[in-house]
FIBA-274629 format. One record per residue (C-alpha): chain; residue in one letter; residue number from 1; x, y, z. Coordinates in Angstrom, 3 decimals, padded with zeros to 6 digits. Layout:
BEGIN
ATOM   ch   aa     i          x          y          z
ATOM    A    a   NUM          X          Y          Z
...
This chain:
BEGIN
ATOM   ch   aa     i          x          y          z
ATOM    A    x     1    081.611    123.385    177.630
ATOM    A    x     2    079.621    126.626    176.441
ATOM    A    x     3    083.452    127.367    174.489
ATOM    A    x     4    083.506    124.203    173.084
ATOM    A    x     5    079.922    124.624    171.737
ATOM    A    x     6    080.916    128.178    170.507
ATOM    A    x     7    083.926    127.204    168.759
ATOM    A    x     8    082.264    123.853    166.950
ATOM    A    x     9    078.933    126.562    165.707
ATOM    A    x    10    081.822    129.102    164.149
ATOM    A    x    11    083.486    126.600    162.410
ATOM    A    x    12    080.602    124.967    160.932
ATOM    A    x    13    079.151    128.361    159.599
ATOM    A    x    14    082.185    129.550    158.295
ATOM    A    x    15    082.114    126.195    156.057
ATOM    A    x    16    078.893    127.564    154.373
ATOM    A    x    17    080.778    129.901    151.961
ATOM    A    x    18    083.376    127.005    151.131
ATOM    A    x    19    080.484    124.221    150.947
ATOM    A    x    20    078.722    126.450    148.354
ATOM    A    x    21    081.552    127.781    146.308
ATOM    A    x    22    082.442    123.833    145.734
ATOM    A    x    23    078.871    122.753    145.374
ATOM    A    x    24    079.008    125.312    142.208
ATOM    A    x    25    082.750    124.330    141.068
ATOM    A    x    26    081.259    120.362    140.864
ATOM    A    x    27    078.038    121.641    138.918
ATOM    A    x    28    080.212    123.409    136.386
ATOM    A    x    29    082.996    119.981    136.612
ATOM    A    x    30    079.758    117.985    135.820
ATOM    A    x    31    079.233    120.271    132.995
ATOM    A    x    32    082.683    119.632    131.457
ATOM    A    x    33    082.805    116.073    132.289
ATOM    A    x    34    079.247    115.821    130.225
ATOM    A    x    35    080.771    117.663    127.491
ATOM    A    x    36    084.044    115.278    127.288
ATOM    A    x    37    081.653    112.492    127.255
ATOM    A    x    38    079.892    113.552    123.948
ATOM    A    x    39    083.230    114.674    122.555
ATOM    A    x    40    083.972    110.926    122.834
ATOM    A    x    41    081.028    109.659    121.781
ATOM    A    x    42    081.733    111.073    118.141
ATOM    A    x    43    085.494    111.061    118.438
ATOM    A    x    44    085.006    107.441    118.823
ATOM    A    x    45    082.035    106.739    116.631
ATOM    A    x    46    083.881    105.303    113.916
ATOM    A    x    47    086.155    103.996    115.673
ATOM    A    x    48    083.567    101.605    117.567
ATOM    A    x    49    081.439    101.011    114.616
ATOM    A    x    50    084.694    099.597    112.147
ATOM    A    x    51    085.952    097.236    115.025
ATOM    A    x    52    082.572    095.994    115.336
ATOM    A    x    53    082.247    095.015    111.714
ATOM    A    x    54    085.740    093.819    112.278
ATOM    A    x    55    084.745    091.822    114.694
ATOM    A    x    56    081.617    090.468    113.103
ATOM    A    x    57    083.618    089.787    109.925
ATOM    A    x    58    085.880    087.950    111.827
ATOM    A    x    59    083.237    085.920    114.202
ATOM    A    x    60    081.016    084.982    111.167
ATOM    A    x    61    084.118    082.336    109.881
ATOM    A    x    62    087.648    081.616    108.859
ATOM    A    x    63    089.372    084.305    107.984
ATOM    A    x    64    092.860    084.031    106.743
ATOM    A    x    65    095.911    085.615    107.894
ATOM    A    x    66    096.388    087.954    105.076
ATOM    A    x    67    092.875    089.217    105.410
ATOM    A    x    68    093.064    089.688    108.769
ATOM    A    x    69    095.775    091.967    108.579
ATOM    A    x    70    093.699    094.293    106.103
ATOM    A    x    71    091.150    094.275    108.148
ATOM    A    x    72    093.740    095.341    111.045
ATOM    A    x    73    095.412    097.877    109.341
ATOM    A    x    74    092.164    099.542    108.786
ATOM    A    x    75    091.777    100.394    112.267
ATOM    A    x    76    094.971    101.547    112.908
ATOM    A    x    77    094.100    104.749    110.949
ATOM    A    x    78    091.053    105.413    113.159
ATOM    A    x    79    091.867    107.270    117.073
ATOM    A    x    80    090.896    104.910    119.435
ATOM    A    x    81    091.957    102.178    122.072
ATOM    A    x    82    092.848    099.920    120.082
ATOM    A    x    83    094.990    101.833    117.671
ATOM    A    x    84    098.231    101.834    119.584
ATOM    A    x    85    097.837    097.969    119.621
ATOM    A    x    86    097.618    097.617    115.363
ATOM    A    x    87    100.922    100.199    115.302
ATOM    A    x    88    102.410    098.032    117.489
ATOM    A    x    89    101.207    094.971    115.456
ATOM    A    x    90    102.778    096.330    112.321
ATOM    A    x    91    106.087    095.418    113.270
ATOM    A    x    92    107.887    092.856    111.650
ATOM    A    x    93    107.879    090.289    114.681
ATOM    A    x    94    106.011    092.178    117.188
ATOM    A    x    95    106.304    090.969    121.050
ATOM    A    x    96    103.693    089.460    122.751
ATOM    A    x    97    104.155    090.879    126.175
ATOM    A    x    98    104.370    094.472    124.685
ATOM    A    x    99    101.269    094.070    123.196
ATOM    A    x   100    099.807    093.099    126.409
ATOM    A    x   101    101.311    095.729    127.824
ATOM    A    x   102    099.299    098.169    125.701
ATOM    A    x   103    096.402    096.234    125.880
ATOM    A    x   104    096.595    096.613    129.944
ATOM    A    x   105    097.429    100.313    129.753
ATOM    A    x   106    094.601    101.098    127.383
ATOM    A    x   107    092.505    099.635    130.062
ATOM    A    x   108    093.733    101.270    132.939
ATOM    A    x   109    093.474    104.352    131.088
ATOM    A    x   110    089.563    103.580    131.015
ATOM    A    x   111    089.297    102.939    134.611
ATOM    A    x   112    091.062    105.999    135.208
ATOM    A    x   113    088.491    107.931    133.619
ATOM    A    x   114    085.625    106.262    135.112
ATOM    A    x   115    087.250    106.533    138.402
ATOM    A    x   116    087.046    110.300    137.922
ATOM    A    x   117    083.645    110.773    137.051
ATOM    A    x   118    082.986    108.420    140.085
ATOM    A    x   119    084.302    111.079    142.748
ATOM    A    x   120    081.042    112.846    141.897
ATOM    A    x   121    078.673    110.317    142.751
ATOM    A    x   122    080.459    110.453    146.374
ATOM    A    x   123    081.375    114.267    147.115
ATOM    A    x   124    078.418    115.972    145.396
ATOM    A    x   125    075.598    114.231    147.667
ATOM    A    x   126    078.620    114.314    150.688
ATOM    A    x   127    078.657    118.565    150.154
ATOM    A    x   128    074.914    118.741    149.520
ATOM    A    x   129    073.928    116.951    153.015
ATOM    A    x   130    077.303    119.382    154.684
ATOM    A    x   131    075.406    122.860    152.924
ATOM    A    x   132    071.763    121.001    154.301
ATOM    A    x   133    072.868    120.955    157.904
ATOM    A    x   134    075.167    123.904    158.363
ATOM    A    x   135    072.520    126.520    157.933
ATOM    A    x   136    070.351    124.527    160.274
ATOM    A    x   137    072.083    125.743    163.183
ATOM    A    x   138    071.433    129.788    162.572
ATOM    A    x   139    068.176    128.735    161.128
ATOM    A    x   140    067.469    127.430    164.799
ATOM    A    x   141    068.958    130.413    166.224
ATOM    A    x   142    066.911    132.346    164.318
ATOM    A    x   143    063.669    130.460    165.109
ATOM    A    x   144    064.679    130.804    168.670
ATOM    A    x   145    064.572    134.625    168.426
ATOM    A    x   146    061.812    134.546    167.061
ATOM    A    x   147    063.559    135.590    163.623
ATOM    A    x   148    061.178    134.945    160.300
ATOM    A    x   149    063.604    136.410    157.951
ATOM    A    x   150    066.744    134.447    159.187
ATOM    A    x   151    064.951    131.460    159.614
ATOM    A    x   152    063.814    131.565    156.484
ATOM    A    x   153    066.633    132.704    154.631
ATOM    A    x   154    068.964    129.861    156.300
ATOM    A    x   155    066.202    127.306    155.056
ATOM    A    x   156    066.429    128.437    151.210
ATOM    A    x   157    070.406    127.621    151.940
ATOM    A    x   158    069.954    124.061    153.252
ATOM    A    x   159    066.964    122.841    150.541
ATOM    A    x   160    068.987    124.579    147.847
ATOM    A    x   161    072.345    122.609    148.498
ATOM    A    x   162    070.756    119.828    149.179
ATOM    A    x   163    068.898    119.749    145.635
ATOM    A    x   164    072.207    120.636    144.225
ATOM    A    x   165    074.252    117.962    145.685
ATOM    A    x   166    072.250    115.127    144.254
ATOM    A    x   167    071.544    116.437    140.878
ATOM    A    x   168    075.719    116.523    141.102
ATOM    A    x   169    075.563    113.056    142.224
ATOM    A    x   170    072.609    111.692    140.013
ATOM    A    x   171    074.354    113.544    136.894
ATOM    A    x   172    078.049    111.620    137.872
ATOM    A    x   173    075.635    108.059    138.066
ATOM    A    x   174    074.576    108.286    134.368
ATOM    A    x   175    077.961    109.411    132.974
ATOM    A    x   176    079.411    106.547    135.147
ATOM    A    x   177    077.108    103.818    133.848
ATOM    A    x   178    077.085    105.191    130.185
ATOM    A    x   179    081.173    105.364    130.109
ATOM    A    x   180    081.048    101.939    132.285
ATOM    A    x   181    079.214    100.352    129.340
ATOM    A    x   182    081.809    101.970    126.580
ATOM    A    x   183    084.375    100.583    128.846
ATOM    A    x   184    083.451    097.039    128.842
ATOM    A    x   185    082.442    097.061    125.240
ATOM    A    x   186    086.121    098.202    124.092
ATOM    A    x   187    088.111    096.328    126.956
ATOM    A    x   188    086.515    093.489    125.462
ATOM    A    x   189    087.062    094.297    121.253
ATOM    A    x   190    090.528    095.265    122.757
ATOM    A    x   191    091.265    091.648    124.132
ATOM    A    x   192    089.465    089.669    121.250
ATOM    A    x   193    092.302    091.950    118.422
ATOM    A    x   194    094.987    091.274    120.523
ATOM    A    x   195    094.099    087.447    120.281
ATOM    A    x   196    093.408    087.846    116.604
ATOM    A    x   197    096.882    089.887    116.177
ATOM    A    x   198    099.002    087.302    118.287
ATOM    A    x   199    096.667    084.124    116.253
ATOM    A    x   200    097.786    085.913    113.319
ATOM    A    x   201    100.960    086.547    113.910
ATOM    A    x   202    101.940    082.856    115.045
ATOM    A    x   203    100.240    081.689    111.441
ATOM    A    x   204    102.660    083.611    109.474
């Protein structure tokens, strides 16, 4: 039993170095994954502000075919979702299922990047509470041999991670509901121009 015991307290402290080393790797992935976030932001700034006058043109009243299609090909210059979708739509008879096809890829492509930033919310608090209670075992040592300086030092380690691992997790929360809310904003312009490119399209 006292082996058992033995074996289970060396392999939890020798986690502490690991626990730590990826505690700092996710602060510094947090740090990039904050920075790709503003890089979209104004990569995509014009994009998101001409499909929503595109869409408010387009919303206010009739619009007809021919004028639609300017207002189309406009996009298509600017990087963004949607911009695979007006290529596509320039074709002479472009196919309906390929443009859903895009459509659906351009929005799995989304989810896919939320998805990432959501790993954070999960392993960053997950580490945190592993670095809280590893050093809690030599700290108790420590405090058993009547230790200060061990005690003490082990303490720092487990209030430290802890701290860490939910700013990791808080930080991955608000880039989760911020790209979230981009998400559902473009999957939705994204579906509303492929109606208006297939409406158009059957007019001509």
């Amino acid at each position: 039993m006292e082996s058992a015991i033995q074996l289970l307290y060396t392999i939890s402290t020798a986690l502490q170095l690991p626990v730590m080393v990826v505690l700092l790797l996710f602060l510094g992935w947090c740090a990039m994954q904050g920075g790709a976030l503003l890089r979209e932001y104004v990569s995509l700034r014009a994009y998101r502000k001409a499909v929503g006058a595109v869409v408010k043109k387009l919303k206010a009243g009739a619009v007809e075919a021919s004028a639609r299609k300017e207002l189309l090909d406009g996009l298509g210059e600017l990087a963004g979702p949607g911009r695979a979708l007006i290529k596509a739509a320039r074709a002479d008879r472009p196919d309906g299922i390929v443009l859903s096809k895009i459509v659906d890829d351009a929005q799995l492509r989304m989810e896919a990047r939320a998805g990432t930033v959501g790993v954070g919310i999960r392993l960053g608090p997950m580490f945190g509470l592993m670095g809280t209670l590893i050093p809690m075992g030599p700290a108790l040592t420590g405090l058993a041999g009547g230790d200060i300086n061990v005690l003490t030092q082990n303490l720092v380690v487990a209030f430290s991670t802890t701290v860490l691992g939910l700013l990791i997790g808080g930080l991955c929360y608000v880039m989760l509901v911020i790209r979230k809310r981009w998400n559902a904003q473009d999957a939705s312009d994204l579906d509303f121009l492929h109606d208006v490119v297939v409406g158009t399209e059957a007019q001509s």
